[in-house]
mmCIF file as gemmi writes it, N, C-alpha and C atoms, coordinates in Angstrom:
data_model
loop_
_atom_site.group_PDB
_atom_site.id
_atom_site.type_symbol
_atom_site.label_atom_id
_atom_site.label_alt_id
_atom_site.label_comp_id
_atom_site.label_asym_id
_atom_site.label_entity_id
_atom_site.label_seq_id
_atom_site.pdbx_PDB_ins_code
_atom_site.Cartn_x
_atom_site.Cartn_y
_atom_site.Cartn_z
_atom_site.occupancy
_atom_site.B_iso_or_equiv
_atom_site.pdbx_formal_charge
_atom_site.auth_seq_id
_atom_site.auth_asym_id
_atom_site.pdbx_PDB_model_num
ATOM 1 N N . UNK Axp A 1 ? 0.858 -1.167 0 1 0 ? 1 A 1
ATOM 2 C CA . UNK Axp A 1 ? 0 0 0 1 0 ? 1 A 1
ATOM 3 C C . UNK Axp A 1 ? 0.899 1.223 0 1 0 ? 1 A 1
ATOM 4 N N . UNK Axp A 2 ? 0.931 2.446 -1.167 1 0 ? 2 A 1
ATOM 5 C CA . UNK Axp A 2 ? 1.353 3.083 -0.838 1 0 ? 2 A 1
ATOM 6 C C . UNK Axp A 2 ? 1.031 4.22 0.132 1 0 ? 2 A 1
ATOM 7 N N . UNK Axp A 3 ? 1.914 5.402 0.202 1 0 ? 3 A 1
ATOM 8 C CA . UNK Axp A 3 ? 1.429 6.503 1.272 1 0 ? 3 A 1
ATOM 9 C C . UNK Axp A 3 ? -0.101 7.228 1.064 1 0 ? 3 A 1
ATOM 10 N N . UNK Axp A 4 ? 0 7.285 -0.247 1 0 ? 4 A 1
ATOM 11 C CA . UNK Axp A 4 ? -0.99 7.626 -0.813 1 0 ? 4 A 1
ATOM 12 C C . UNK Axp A 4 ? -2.436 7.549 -0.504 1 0 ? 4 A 1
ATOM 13 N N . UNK Axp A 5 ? -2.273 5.992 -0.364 1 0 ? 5 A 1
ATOM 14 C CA . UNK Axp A 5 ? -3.402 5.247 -0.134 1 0 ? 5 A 1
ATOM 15 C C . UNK Axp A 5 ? -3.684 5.386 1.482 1 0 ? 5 A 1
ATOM 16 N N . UNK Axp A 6 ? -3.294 5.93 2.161 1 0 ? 6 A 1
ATOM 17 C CA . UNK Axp A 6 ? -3.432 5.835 3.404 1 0 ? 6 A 1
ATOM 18 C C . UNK Axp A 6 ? -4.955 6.762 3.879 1 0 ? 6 A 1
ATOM 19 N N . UNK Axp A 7 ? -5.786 6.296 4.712 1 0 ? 7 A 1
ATOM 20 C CA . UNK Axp A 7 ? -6.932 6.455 4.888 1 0 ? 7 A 1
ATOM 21 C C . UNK Axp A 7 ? -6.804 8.43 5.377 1 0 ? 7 A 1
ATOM 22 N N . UNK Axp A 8 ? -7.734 9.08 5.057 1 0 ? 8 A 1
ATOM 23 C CA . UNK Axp A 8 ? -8.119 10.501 5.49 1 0 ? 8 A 1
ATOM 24 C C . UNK Axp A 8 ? -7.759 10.742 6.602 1 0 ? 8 A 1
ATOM 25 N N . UNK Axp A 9 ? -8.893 9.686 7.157 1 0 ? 9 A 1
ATOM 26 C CA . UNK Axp A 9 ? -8.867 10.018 8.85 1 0 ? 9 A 1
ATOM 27 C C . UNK Axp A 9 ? -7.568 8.927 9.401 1 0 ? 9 A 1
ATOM 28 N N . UNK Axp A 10 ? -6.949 9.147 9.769 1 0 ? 10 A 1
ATOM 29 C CA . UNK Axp A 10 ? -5.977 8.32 10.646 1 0 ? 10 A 1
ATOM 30 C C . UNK Axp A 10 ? -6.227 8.134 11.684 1 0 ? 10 A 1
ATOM 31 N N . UNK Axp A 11 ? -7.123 8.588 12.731 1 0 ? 11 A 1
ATOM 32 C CA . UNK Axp A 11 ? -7.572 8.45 13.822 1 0 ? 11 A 1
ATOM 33 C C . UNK Axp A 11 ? -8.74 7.043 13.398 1 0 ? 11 A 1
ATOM 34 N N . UNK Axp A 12 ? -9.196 6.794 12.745 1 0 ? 12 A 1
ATOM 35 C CA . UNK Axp A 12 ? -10.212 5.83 12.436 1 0 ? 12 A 1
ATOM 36 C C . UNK Axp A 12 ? -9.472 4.215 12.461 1 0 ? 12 A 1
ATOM 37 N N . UNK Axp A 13 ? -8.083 4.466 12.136 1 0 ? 13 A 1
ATOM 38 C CA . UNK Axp A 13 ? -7.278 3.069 12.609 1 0 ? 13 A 1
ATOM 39 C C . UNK Axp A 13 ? -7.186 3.101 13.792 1 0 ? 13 A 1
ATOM 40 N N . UNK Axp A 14 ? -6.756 3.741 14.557 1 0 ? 14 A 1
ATOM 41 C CA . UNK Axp A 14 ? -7.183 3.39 15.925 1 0 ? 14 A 1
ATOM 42 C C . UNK Axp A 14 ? -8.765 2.61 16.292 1 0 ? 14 A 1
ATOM 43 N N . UNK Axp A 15 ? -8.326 0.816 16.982 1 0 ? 15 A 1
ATOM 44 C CA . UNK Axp A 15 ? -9.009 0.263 17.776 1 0 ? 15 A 1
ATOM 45 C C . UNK Axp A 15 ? -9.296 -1.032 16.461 1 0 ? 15 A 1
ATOM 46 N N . UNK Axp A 16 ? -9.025 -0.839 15.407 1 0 ? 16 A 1
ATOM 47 C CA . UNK Axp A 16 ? -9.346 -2.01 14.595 1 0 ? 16 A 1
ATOM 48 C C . UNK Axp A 16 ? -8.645 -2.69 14.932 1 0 ? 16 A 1
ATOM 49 N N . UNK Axp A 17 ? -8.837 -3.875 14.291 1 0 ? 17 A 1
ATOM 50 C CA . UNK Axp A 17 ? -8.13 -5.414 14.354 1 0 ? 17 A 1
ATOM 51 C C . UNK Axp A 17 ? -7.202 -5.421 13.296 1 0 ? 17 A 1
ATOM 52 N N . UNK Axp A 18 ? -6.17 -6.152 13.21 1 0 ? 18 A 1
ATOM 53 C CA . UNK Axp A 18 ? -5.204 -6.411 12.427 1 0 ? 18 A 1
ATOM 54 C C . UNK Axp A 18 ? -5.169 -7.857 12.255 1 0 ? 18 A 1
ATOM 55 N N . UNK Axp A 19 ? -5.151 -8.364 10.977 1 0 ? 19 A 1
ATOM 56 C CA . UNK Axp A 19 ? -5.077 -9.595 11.121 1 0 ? 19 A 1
ATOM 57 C C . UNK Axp A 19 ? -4.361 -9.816 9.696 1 0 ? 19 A 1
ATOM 58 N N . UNK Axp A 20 ? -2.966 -10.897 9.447 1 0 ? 20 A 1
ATOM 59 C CA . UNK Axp A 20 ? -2.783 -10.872 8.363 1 0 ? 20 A 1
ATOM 60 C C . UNK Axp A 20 ? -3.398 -11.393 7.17 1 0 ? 20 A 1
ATOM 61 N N . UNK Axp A 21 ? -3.117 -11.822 5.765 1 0 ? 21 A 1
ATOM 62 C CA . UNK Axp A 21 ? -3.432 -11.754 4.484 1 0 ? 21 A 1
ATOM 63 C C . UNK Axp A 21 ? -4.086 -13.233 4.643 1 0 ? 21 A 1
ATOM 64 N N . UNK Axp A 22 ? -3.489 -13.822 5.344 1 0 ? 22 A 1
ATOM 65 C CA . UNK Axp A 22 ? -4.04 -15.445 5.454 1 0 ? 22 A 1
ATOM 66 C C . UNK Axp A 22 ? -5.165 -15.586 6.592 1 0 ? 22 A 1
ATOM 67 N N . UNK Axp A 23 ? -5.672 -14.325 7.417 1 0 ? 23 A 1
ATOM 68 C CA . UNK Axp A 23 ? -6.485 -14.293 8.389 1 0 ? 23 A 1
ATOM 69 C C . UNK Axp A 23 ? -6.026 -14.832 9.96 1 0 ? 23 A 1
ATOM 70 N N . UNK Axp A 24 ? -5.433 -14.844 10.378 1 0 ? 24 A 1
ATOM 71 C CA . UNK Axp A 24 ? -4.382 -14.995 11.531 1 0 ? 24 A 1
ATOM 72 C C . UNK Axp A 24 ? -4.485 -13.903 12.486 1 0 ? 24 A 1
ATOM 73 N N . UNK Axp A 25 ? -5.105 -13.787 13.487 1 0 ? 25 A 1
ATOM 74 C CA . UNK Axp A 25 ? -5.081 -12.209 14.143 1 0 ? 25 A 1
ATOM 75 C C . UNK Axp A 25 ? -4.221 -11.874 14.637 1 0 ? 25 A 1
ATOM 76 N N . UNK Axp A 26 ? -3.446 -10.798 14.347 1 0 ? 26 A 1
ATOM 77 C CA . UNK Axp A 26 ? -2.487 -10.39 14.744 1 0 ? 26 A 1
ATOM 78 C C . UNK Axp A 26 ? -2.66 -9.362 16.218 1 0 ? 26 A 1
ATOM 79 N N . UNK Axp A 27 ? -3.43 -8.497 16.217 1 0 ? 27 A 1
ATOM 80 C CA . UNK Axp A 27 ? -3.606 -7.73 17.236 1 0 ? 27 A 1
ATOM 81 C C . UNK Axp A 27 ? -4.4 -6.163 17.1 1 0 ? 27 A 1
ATOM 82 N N . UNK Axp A 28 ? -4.814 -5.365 17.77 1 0 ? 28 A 1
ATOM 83 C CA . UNK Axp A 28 ? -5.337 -3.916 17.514 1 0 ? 28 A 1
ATOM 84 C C . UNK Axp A 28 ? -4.822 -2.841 17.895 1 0 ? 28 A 1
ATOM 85 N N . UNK Axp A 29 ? -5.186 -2.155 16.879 1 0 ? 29 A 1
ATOM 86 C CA . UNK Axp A 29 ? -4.565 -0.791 16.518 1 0 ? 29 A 1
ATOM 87 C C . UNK Axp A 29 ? -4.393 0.062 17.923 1 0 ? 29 A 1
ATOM 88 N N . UNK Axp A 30 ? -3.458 0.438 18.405 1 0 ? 30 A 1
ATOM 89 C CA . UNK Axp A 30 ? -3.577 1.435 19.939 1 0 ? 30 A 1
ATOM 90 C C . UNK Axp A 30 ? -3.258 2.873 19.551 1 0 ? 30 A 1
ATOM 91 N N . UNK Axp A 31 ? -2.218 3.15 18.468 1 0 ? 31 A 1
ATOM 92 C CA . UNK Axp A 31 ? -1.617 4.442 17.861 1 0 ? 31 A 1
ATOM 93 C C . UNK Axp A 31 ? -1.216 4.278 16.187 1 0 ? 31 A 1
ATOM 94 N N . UNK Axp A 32 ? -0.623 5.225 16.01 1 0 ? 32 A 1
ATOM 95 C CA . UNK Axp A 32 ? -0.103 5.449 14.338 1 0 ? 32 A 1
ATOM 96 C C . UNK Axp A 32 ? 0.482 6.378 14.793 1 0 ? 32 A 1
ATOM 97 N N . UNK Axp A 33 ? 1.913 5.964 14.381 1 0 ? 33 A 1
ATOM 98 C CA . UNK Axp A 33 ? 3.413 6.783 14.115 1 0 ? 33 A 1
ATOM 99 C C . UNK Axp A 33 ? 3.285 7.535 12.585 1 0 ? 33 A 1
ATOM 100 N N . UNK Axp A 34 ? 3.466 8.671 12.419 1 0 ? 34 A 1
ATOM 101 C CA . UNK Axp A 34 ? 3.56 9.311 11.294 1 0 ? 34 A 1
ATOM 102 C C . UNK Axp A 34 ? 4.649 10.253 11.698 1 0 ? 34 A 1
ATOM 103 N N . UNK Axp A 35 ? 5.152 10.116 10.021 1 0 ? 35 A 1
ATOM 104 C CA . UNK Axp A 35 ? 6.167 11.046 9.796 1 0 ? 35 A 1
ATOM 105 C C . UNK Axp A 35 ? 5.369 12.241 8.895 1 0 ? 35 A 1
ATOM 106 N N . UNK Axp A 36 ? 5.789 13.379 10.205 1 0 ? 36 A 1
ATOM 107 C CA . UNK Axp A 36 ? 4.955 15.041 10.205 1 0 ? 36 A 1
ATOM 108 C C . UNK Axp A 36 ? 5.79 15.609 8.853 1 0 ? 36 A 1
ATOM 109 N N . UNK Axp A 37 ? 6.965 15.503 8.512 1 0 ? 37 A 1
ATOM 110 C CA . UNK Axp A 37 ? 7.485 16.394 7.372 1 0 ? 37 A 1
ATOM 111 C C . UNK Axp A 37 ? 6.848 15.524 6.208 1 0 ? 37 A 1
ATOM 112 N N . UNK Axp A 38 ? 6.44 14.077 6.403 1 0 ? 38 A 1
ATOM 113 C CA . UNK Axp A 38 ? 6.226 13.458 4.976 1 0 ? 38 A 1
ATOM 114 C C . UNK Axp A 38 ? 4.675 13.418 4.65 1 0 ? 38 A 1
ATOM 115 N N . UNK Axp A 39 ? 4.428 13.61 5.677 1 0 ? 39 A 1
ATOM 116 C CA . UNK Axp A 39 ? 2.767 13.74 5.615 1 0 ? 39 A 1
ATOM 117 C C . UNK Axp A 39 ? 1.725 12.192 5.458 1 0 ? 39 A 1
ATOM 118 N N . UNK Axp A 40 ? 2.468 11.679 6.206 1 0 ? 40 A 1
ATOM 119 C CA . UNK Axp A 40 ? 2.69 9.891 6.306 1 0 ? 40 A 1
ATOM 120 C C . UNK Axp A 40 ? 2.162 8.932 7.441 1 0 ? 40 A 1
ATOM 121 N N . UNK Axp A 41 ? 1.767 8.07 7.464 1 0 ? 41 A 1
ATOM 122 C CA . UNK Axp A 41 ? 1.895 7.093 8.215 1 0 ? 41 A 1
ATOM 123 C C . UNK Axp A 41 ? 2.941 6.409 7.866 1 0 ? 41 A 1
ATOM 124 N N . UNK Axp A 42 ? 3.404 6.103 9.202 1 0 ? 42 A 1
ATOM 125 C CA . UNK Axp A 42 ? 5.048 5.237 9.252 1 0 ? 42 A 1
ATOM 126 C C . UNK Axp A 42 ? 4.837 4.036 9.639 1 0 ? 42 A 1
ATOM 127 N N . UNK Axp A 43 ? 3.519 3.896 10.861 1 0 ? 43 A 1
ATOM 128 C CA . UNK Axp A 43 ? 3.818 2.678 11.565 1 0 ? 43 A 1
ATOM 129 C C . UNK Axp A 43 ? 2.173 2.517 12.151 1 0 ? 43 A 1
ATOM 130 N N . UNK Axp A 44 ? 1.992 0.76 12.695 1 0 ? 44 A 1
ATOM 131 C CA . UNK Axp A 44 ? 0.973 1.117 13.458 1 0 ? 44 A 1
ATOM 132 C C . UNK Axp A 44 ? 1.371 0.125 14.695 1 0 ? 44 A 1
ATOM 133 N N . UNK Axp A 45 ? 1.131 0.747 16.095 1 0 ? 45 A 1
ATOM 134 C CA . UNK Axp A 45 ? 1.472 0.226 17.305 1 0 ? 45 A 1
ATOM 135 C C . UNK Axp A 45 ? 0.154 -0.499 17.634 1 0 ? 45 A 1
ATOM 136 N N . UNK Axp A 46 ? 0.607 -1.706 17.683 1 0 ? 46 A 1
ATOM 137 C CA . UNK Axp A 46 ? -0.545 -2.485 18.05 1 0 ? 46 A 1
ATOM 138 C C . UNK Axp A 46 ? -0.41 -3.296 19.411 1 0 ? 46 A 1
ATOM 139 N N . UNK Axp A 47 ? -1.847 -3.921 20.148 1 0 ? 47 A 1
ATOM 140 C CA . UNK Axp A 47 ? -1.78 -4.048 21.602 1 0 ? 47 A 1
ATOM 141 C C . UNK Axp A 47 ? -2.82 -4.852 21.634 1 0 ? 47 A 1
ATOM 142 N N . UNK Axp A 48 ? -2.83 -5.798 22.568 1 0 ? 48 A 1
ATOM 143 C CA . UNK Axp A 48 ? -4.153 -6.424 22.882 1 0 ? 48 A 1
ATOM 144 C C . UNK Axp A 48 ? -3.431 -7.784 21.616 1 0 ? 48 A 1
ATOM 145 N N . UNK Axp A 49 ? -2.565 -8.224 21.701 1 0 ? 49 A 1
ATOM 146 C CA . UNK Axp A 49 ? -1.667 -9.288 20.642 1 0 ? 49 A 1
ATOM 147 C C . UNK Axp A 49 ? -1.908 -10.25 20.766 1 0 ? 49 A 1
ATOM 148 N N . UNK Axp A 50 ? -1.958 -11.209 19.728 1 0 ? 50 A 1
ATOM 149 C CA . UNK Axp A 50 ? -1.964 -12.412 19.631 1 0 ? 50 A 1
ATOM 150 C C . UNK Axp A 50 ? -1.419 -13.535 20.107 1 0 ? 50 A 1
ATOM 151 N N . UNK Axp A 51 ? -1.563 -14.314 21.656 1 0 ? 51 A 1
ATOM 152 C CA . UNK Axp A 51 ? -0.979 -15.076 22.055 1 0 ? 51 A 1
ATOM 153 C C . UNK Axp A 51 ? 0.208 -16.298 21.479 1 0 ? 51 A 1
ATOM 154 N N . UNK Axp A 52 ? -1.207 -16.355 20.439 1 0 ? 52 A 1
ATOM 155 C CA . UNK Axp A 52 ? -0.403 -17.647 19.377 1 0 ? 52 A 1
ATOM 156 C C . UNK Axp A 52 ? 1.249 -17.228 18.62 1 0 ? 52 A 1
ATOM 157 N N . UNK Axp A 53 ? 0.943 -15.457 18.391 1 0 ? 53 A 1
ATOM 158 C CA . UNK Axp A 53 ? 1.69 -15.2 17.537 1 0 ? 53 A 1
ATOM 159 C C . UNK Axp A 53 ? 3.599 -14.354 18.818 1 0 ? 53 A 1
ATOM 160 N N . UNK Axp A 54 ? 2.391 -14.544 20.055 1 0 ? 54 A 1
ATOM 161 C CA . UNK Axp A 54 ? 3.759 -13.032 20.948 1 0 ? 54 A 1
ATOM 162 C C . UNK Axp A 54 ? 4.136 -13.688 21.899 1 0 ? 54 A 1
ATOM 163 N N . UNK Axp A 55 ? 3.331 -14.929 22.641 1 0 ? 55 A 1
ATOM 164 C CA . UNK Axp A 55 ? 3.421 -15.194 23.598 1 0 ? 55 A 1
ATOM 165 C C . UNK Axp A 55 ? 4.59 -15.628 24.311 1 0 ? 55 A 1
ATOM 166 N N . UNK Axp A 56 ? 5.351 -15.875 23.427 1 0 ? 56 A 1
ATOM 167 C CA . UNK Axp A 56 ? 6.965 -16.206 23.777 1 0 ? 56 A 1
ATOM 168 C C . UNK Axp A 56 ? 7.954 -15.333 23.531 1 0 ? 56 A 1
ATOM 169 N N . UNK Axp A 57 ? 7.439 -14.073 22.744 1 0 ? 57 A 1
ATOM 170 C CA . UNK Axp A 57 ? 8.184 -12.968 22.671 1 0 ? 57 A 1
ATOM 171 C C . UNK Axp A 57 ? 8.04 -11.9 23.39 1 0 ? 57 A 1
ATOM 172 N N . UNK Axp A 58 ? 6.797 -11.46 23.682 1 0 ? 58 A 1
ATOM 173 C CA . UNK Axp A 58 ? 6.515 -9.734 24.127 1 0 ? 58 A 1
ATOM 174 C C . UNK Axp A 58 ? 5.857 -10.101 25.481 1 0 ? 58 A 1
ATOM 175 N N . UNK Axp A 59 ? 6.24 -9.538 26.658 1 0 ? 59 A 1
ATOM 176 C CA . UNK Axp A 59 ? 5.852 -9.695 27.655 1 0 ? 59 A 1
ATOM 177 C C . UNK Axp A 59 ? 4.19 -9.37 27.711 1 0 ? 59 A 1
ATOM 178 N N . UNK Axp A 60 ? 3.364 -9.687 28.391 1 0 ? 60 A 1
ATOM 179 C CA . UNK Axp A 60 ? 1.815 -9.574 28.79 1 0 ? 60 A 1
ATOM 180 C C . UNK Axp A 60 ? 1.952 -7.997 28.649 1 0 ? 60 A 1
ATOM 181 N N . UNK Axp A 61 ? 0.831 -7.022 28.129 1 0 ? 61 A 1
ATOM 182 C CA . UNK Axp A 61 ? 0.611 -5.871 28.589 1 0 ? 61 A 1
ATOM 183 C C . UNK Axp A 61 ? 1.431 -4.87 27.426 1 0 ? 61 A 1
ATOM 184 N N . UNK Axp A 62 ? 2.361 -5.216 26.861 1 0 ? 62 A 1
ATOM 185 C CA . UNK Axp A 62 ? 3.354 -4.779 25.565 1 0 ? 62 A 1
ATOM 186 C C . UNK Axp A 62 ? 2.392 -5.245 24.653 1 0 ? 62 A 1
ATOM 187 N N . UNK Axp A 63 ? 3.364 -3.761 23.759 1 0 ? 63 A 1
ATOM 188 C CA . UNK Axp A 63 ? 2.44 -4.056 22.383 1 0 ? 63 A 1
ATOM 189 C C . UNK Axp A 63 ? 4.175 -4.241 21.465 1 0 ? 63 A 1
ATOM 190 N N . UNK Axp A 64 ? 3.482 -4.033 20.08 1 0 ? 64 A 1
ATOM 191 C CA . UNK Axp A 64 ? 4.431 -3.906 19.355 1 0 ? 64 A 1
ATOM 192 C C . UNK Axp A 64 ? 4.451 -2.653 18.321 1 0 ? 64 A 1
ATOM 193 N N . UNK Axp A 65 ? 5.115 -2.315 16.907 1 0 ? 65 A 1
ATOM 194 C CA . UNK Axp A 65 ? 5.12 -1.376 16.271 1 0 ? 65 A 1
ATOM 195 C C . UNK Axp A 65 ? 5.209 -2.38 15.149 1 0 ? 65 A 1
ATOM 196 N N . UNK Axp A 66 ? 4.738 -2.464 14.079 1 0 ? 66 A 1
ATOM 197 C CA . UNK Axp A 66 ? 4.652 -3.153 12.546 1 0 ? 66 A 1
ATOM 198 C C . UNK Axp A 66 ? 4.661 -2.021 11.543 1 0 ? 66 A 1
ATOM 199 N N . UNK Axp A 67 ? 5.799 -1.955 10.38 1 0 ? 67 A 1
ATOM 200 C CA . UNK Axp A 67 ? 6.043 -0.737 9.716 1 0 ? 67 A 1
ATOM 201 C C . UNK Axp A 67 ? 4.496 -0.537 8.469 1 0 ? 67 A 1
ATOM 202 N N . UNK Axp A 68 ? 4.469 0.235 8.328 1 0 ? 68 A 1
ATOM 203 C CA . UNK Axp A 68 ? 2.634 0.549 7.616 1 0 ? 68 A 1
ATOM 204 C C . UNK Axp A 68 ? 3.053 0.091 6.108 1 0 ? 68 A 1
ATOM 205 N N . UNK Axp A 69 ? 3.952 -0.141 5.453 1 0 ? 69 A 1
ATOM 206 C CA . UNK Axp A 69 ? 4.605 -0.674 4.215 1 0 ? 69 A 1
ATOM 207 C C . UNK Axp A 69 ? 4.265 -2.169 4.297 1 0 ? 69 A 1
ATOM 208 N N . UNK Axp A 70 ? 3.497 -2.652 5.45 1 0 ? 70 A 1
ATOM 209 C CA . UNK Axp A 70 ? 3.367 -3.963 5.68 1 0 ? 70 A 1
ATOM 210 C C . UNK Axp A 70 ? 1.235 -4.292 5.114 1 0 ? 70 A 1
ATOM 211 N N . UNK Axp A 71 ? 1.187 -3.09 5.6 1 0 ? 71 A 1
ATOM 212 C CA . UNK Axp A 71 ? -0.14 -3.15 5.725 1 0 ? 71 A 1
ATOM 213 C C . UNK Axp A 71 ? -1.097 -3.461 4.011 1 0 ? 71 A 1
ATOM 214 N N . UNK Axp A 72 ? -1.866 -4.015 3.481 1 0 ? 72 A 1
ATOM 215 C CA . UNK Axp A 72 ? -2.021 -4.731 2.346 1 0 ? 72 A 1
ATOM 216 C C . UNK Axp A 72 ? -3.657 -3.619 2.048 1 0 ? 72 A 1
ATOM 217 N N . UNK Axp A 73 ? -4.306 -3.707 3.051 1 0 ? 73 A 1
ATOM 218 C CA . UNK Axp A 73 ? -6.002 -3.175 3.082 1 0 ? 73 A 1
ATOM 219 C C . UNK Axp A 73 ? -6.408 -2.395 4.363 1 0 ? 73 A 1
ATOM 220 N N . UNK Axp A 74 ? -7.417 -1.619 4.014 1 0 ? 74 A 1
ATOM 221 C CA . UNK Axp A 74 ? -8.063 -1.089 5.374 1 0 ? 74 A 1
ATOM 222 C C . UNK Axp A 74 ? -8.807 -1.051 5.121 1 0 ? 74 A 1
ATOM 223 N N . UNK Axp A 75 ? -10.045 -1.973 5.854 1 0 ? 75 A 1
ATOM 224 C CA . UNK Axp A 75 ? -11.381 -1.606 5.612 1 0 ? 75 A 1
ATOM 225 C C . UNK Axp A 75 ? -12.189 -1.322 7.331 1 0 ? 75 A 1
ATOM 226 N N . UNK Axp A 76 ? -13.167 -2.883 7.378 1 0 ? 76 A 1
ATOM 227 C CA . UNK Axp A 76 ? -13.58 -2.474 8.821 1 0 ? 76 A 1
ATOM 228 C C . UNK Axp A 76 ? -12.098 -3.384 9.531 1 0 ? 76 A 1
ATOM 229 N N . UNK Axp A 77 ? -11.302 -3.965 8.947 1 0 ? 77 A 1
ATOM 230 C CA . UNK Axp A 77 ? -10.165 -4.996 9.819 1 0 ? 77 A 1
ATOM 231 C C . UNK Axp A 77 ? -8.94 -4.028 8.927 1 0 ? 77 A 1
ATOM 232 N N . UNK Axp A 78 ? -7.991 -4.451 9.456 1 0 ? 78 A 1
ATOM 233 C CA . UNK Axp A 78 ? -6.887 -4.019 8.635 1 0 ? 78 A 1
ATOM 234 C C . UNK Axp A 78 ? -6.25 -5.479 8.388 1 0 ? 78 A 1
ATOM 235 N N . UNK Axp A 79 ? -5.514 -5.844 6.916 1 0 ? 79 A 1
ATOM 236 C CA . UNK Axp A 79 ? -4.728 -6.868 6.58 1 0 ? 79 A 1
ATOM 237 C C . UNK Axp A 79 ? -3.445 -5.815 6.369 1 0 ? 79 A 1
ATOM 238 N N . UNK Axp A 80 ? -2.656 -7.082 6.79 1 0 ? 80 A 1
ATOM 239 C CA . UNK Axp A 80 ? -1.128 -7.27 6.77 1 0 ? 80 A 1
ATOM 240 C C . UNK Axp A 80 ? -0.802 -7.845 6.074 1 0 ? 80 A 1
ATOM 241 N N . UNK Axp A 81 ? 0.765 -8.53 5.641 1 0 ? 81 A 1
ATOM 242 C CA . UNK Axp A 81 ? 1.559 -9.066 5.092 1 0 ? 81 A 1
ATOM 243 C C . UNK Axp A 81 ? 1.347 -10.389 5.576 1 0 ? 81 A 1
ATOM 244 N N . UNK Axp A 82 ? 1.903 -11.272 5.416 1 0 ? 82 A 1
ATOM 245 C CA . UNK Axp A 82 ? 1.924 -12.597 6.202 1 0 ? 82 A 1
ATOM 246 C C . UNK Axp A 82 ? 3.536 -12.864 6.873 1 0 ? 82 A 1
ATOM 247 N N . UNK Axp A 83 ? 4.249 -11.838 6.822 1 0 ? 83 A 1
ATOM 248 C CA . UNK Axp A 83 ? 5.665 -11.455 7.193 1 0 ? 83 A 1
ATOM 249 C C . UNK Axp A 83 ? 5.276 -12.053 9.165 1 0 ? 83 A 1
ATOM 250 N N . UNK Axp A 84 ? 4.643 -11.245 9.551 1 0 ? 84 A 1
ATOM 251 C CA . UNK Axp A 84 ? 4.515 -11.538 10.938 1 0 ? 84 A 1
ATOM 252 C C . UNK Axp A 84 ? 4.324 -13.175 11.756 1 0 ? 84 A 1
ATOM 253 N N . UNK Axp A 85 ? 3.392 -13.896 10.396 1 0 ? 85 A 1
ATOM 254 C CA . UNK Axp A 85 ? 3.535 -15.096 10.699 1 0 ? 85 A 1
ATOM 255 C C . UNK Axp A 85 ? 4.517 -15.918 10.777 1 0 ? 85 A 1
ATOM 256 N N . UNK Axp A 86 ? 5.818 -15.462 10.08 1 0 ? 86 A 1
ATOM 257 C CA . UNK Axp A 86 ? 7.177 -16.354 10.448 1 0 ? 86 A 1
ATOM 258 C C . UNK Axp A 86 ? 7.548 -16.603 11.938 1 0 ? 86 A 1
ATOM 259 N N . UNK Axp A 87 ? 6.508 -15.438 12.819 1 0 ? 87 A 1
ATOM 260 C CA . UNK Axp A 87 ? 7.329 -15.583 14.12 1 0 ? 87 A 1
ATOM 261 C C . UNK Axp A 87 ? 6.444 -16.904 14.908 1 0 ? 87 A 1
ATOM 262 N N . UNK Axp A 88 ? 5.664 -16.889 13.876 1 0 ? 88 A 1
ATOM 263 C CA . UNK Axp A 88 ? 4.533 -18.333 14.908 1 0 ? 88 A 1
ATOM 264 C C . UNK Axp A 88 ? 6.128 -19.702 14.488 1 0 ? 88 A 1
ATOM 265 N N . UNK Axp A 89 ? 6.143 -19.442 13.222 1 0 ? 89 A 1
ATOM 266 C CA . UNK Axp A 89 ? 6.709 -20.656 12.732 1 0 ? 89 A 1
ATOM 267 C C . UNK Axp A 89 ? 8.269 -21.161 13.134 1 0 ? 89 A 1
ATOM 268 N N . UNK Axp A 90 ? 8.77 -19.632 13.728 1 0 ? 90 A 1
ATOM 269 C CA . UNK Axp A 90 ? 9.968 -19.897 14.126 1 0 ? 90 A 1
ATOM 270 C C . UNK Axp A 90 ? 9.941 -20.136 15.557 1 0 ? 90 A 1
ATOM 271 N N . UNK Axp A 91 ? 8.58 -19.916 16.008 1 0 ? 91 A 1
ATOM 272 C CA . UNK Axp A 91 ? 8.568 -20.447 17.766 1 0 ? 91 A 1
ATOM 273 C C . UNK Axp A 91 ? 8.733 -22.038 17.682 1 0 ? 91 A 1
ATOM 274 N N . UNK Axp A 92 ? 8 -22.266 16.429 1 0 ? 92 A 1
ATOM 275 C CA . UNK Axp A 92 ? 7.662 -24.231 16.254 1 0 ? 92 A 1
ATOM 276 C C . UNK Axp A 92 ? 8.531 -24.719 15.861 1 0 ? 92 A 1
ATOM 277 N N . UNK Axp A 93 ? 9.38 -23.946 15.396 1 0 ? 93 A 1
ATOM 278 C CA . UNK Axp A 93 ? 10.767 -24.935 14.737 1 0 ? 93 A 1
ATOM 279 C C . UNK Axp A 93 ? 11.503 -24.677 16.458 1 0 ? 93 A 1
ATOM 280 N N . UNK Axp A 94 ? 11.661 -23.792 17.24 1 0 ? 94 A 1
ATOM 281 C CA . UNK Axp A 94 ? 12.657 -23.705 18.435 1 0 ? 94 A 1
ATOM 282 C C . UNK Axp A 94 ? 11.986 -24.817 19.025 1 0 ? 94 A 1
ATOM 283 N N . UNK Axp A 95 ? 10.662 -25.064 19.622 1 0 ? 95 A 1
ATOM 284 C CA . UNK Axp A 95 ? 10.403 -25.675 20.122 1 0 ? 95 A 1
ATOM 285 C C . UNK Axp A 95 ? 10.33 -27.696 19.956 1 0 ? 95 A 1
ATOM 286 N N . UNK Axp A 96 ? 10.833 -27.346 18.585 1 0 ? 96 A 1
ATOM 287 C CA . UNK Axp A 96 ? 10.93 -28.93 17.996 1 0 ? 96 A 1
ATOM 288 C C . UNK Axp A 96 ? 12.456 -29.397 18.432 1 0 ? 96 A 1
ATOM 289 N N . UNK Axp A 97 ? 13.026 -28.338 18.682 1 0 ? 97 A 1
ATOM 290 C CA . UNK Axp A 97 ? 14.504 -28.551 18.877 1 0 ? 97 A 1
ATOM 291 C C . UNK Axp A 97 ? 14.835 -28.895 19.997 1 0 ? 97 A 1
């Protein structure tokens, strides 16, 4: 998605769901990082995360930041990349080990 495409209201991503391209929930929107000279969204900080996907990474109560170059759609959900899902897959390969 380019910058372009980025929704009017930016306040309206705040509180959606994020879930990636394959439907996997990733987590919801808490803020949006924008870059003020570019007139941009940079990022979206998301919270309320996906056990399946954090639970061995991000402590309870942490969110994370996912760069908005990731982001695919915005409608009433937001889709992602399926980039984020490597981290399910690399918990399952540690844990096979």
């Amino acid at each position: 998605m380019h910058a372009d495409a980025a929704p009017q209201e930016i306040t309206t991503l705040v509180g959606r769901e994020v879930y990636s391209n394959n439907g996997v929930f990733v987590g919801e929107v808490e803020d949006v990082r924008l870059d003020l000279d570019g007139q941009t969204v940079t990022g979206l900080a998301l919270s309320q995360l996906s056990d399946e996907l954090f639970a061995s990474r991000i402590e309870p109560g942490k969110g994370v930041m996912i760069p908005y170059r990731w982001v695919r759609a915005v409608g009433d959900v937001i889709l992602i990349n399926d980039t984020i899902e490597r981290l399910k897959d690399e918990t399952a390969e540690e844990q096979q080990v």
